[in-house]
N, C-alpha and C positions, 0 to 999 in steps of 0.2 A: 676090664679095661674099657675106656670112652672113646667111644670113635665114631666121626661126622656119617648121621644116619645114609647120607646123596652119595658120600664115600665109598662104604663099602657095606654087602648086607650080610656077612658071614657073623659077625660080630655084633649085631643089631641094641642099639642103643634107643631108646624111645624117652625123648624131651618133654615133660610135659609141665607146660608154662599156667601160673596161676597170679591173674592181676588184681590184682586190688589199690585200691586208692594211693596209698601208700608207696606200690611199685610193682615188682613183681618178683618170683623166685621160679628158679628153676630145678626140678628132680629129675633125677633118671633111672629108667628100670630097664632091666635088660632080658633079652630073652628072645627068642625065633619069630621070624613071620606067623607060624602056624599056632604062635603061643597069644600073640596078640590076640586082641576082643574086637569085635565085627564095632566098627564105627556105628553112631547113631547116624538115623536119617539128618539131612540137613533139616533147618527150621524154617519151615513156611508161615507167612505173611496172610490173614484175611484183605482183600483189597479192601483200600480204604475209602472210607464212605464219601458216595457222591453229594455233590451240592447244587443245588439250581442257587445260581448267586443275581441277584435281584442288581439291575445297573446301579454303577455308584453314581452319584449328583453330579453334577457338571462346579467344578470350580476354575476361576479364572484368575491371573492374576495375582494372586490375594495378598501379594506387598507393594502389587505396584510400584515395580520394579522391572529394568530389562530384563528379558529372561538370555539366561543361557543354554539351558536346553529345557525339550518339555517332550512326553510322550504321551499317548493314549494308547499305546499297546495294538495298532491297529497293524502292525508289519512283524517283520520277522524281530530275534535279538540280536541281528548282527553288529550292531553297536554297544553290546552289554556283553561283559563276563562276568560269570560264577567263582565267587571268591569262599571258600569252604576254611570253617577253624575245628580244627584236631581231629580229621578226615585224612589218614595216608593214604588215597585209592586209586587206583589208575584213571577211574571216571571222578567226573565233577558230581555235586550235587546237580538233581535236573531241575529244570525252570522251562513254563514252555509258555506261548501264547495260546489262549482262548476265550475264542468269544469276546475280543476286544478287552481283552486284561490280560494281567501276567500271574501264572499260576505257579508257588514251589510246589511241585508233586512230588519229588521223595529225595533220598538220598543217594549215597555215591551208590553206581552198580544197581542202583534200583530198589536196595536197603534202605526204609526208613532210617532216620540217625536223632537222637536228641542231642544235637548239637551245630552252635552255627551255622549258617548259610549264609551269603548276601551273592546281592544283584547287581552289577554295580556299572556305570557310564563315565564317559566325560574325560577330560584334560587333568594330567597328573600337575599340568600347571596352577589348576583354581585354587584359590587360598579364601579370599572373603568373600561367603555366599550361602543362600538358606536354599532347601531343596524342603518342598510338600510332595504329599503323596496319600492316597487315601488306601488303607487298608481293611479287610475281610479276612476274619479268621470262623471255621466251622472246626475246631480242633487242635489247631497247631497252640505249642504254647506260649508263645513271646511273638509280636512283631515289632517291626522299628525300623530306623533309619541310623545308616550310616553314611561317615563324610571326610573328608580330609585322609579318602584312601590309598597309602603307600604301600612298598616294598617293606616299611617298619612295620607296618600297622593299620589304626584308624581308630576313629570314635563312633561311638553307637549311640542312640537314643534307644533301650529294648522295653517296650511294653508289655505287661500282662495286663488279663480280665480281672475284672473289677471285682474288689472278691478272694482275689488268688490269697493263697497261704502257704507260708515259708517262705518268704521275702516282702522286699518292695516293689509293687507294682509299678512302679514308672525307676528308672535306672539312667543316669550317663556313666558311660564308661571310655575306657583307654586300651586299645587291645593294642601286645608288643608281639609282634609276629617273631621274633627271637625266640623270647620266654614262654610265650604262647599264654599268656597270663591277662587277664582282665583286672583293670582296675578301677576303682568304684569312685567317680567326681565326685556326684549326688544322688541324692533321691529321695522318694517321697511312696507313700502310701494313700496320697489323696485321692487319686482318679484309676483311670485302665482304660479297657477296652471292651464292651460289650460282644457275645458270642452271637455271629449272624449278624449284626450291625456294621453297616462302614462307618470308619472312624476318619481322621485327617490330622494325620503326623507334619511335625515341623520341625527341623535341624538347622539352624546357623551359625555361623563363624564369622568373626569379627575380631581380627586380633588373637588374643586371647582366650577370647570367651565365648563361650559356646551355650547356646540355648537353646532349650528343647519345646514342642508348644503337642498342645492335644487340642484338636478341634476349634483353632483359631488361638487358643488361651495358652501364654506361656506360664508352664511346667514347674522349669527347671530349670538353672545356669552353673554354670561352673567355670573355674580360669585352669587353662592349661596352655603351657606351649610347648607340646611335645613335639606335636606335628603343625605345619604350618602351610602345609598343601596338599593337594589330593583330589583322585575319585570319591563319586556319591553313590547312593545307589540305595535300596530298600531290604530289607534284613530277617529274618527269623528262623523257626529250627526247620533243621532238614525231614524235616516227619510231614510235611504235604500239608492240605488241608487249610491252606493260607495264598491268599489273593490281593495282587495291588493294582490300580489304575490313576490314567490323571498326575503323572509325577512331572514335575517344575522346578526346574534349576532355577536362581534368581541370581542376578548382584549383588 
């Protein structure tokens, strides 16, 4: 007979959950405390490797436009939240300041994670406006920018290095914080991001259309109007090893 393991332990029921892509299934074996098998150790982490990160260039400006916001990373993130995709954790992925940049250093709890993160500022009211930012990656595997960030969702520019294999290195996407689903605008395999090089990401919105830039050069566009206002902010996985400075809201 099955019965809730917290319940009672005369009767002892042992749930063991296996996930797969797919979904998941559940079996149950039964049997005494003293029948059970001694848990493994939990799994430790080597820290992950440090970086001496060479200052990023000084950009100003660069559409010549009012700004709306702009950072150097020179203070605390009390203006910035930690937005995490497909992360149930009671902590946030971490993000901290150093050294006059902003560093992702790991995931929720302290767990690296392969998967989203972002950094994110600003008025749920801004709709048309580009946001730069220069990025430093020593490992992580995607950076980018995100914009137009809601309670639905938001859009992403996600970069990979130059190089990468099993996809396309430059990406827009649609993420539906409902379905928890990404959806694919554009994309292209012509460029990336070089390992230990800063790079200078570009996201705007305009209507409709949204376009992405690497290092001054526009990327990528796409038309969507899913969302039509939001948070910005800077993006990539939760596994550390990735650094932004120099981010610019515009008009």
């Amino acid at each position: 007979m099955r019965r809730n393991i917290m319940g009672s332990l005369c009767g002892l029921v042992l749930l063991t959950t296996t996930l797969s892509a797919c979904g998941a299934y559940t079996s149950a074996q039964q049997g005494s405390l003293g029948e059970l098998p001694t848990a493994p150790p939990a799994p430790t982490y080597a820290p992950l490797p440090a970086e001496v990160v060479p200052a990023a260039p000084a950009i100003e400006n660069p559409n010549k436009a009012p700004e709306l916001f702009s950072s150097s990373f020179d203070t605390d993130l009390s203006q910035w939240q930690v937005v995490d995709v497909w992360m149930n954790a009671t902590e946030k992925s971490k993000w901290e300041v150093k050294e006059g940049r902003v560093e992702q250093v790991t995931g929720p709890e302290g767990w690296p994670a392969v998967a989203p993160t972002a950094l994110v500022t600003g008025d749920k009211t801004w709709s048309d406006y580009s946001i730069t930012a220069q990025g430093y990656s020593w490992g992580n595997s995607v950076m980018g920018l995100v914009g137009r960030v809601n309670e639905n969702g938001f859009y992403v520019v996600a970069v990979r290095p130059v190089g990468a294999e099993g996809g396309k290195t430059i990406t827009l996407q649609r993420y539906d914080s409902k379905t928890e689903i990404f959806t694919q605008l554009a994309e292209t395999s012509d460029k990336g991001w070089n390992l230990k090089q800063w790079t200078t990401l570009g996201l705007s919105f305009k209507g409709n259309t949204i376009t992405a830039t690497l290092d001054g050069v526009p990327v990528l566009e796409a038309q969507d109007d899913q969302f039509s206002s939001g948070q910005t902010g800077v993006y990539g996985f939760a596994e550390g090893m990735l650094t932004f400075d120099n981010v610019i809201v515009q008009q």
